[in-house]
N, C-alpha and C positions, 0 to 999 in steps of 0.2 A: 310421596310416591316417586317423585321425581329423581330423588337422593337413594332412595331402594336403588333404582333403574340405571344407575352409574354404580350398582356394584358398594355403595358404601351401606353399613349398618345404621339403623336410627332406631329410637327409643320414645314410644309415642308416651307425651304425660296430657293427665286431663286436668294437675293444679299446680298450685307452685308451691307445695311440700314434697309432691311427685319429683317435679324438675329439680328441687334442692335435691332430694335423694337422689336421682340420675344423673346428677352431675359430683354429688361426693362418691358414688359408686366408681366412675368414669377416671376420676383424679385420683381416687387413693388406691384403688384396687388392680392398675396394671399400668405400664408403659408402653397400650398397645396404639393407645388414642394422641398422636401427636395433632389432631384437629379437632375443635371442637364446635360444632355450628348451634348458636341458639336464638332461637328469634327472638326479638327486639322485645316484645310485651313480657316473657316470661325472662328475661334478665334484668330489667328492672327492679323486679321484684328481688332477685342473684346476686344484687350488683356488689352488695358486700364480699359474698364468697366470690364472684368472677375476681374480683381487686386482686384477691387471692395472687393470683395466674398472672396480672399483667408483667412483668419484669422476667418473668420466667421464659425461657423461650420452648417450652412445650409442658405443657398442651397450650396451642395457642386458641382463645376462644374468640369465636368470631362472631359478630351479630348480626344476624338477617332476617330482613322485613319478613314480618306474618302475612296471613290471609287478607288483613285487615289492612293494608300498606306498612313504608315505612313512618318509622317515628321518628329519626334521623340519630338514634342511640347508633347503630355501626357505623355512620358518616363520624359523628363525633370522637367515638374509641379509635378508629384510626385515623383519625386528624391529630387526637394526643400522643397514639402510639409513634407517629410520625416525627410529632414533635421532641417526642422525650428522645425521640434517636436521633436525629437530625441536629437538634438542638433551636431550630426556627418552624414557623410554619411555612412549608413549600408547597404546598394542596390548594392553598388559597381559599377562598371566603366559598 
Protein backbone atom coordinates (compact mmCIF):
# COMPACT_ATOMS: atom_id res chain seq x y z
CA UNK A 1 0.00 0.00 0.00
CA UNK A 2 2.65 2.07 0.78
CA UNK A 3 4.23 1.96 -2.89
CA UNK A 4 0.36 2.60 -4.30
CA UNK A 5 0.55 5.83 -2.08
CA UNK A 6 3.78 7.32 -3.81
CA UNK A 7 1.98 7.14 -7.08
CA UNK A 8 3.97 3.93 -8.28
CA UNK A 9 2.25 0.70 -9.76
CA UNK A 10 2.67 -2.80 -7.96
CA UNK A 11 1.64 -6.17 -8.96
CA UNK A 12 0.35 -8.16 -5.99
CA UNK A 13 1.52 -12.31 -6.45
CA UNK A 14 0.23 -14.87 -3.99
CA UNK A 15 3.52 -17.58 -5.47
CA UNK A 16 6.51 -17.80 -6.98
CA UNK A 17 5.25 -18.97 -10.59
CA UNK A 18 3.05 -15.67 -10.02
CA UNK A 19 6.34 -13.39 -9.29
CA UNK A 20 8.23 -15.40 -12.22
CA UNK A 21 5.52 -14.38 -14.53
CA UNK A 22 5.34 -10.78 -13.17
CA UNK A 23 8.45 -10.24 -13.57
CA UNK A 24 9.05 -11.75 -17.35
CA UNK A 25 5.94 -9.86 -18.02
CA UNK A 26 7.78 -6.56 -16.57
CA UNK A 27 11.24 -7.13 -18.51
CA UNK A 28 10.27 -8.29 -21.81
CA UNK A 29 7.09 -6.66 -22.55
CA UNK A 30 7.93 -2.75 -22.25
CA UNK A 31 10.82 -0.13 -21.43
CA UNK A 32 8.38 1.47 -19.21
CA UNK A 33 9.86 -0.25 -15.74
CA UNK A 34 13.40 1.30 -15.31
CA UNK A 35 12.74 0.01 -11.25
CA UNK A 36 12.07 -2.80 -10.20
CA UNK A 37 11.22 -3.60 -6.26
CA UNK A 38 11.11 -7.22 -5.07
CA UNK A 39 11.07 -8.42 -1.85
CA UNK A 40 13.67 -10.47 -0.51
CA UNK A 41 11.70 -14.06 0.18
CA UNK A 42 10.09 -14.01 -3.35
CA UNK A 43 13.55 -13.40 -5.18
CA UNK A 44 15.21 -16.14 -3.80
CA UNK A 45 13.19 -18.29 -5.28
CA UNK A 46 14.11 -15.44 -8.98
CA UNK A 47 17.48 -15.37 -8.38
CA UNK A 48 18.33 -17.06 -11.54
CA UNK A 49 16.02 -14.96 -13.79
CA UNK A 50 17.07 -11.48 -11.42
CA UNK A 51 21.01 -12.62 -12.54
CA UNK A 52 19.35 -11.96 -15.82
CA UNK A 53 19.22 -7.95 -15.04
CA UNK A 54 22.36 -7.64 -12.87
CA UNK A 55 25.13 -5.86 -15.48
CA UNK A 56 22.17 -4.30 -17.18
CA UNK A 57 21.55 -0.93 -16.14
CA UNK A 58 17.86 -0.95 -16.40
CA UNK A 59 15.68 -2.36 -15.12
CA UNK A 60 17.59 -2.25 -12.12
CA UNK A 61 16.01 -4.83 -9.49
CA UNK A 62 16.00 -3.99 -6.17
CA UNK A 63 15.47 -6.23 -3.13
CA UNK A 64 13.25 -5.33 -0.16
CA UNK A 65 12.51 -6.85 3.09
CA UNK A 66 9.01 -8.51 3.33
CA UNK A 67 6.49 -8.39 6.07
CA UNK A 68 8.48 -10.97 7.71
CA UNK A 69 11.93 -8.65 8.05
CA UNK A 70 14.92 -8.65 6.20
CA UNK A 71 16.99 -11.64 5.16
CA UNK A 72 19.91 -9.42 4.27
CA UNK A 73 19.42 -10.75 0.22
CA UNK A 74 19.37 -6.60 -0.74
CA UNK A 75 22.25 -5.77 1.82
CA UNK A 76 24.15 -8.51 -0.01
CA UNK A 77 23.08 -7.53 -3.95
CA UNK A 78 24.32 -4.26 -3.33
CA UNK A 79 27.36 -5.00 -1.48
CA UNK A 80 28.21 -7.05 -4.92
CA UNK A 81 26.78 -4.49 -7.13
CA UNK A 82 29.05 -2.05 -5.48
CA UNK A 83 31.78 -4.19 -5.71
CA UNK A 84 31.57 -5.20 -9.41
CA UNK A 85 31.56 -1.14 -9.93
CA UNK A 86 34.02 0.00 -7.66
CA UNK A 87 36.02 -2.75 -8.10
CA UNK A 88 36.63 -3.23 -3.83
CA UNK A 89 34.37 -3.38 -1.06
CA UNK A 90 33.75 0.39 0.31
CA UNK A 91 30.11 -0.44 2.33
CA UNK A 92 32.16 -2.36 4.79
CA UNK A 93 31.18 -5.54 6.81
Amino acid sequence: MGFKALGLETFAVESESEALAALRKLTRESDDYAIIYIEENLASALEHEIARYKDNPTPAIILIPGREGSLGLGQSALRAAVERAVGTNILGD
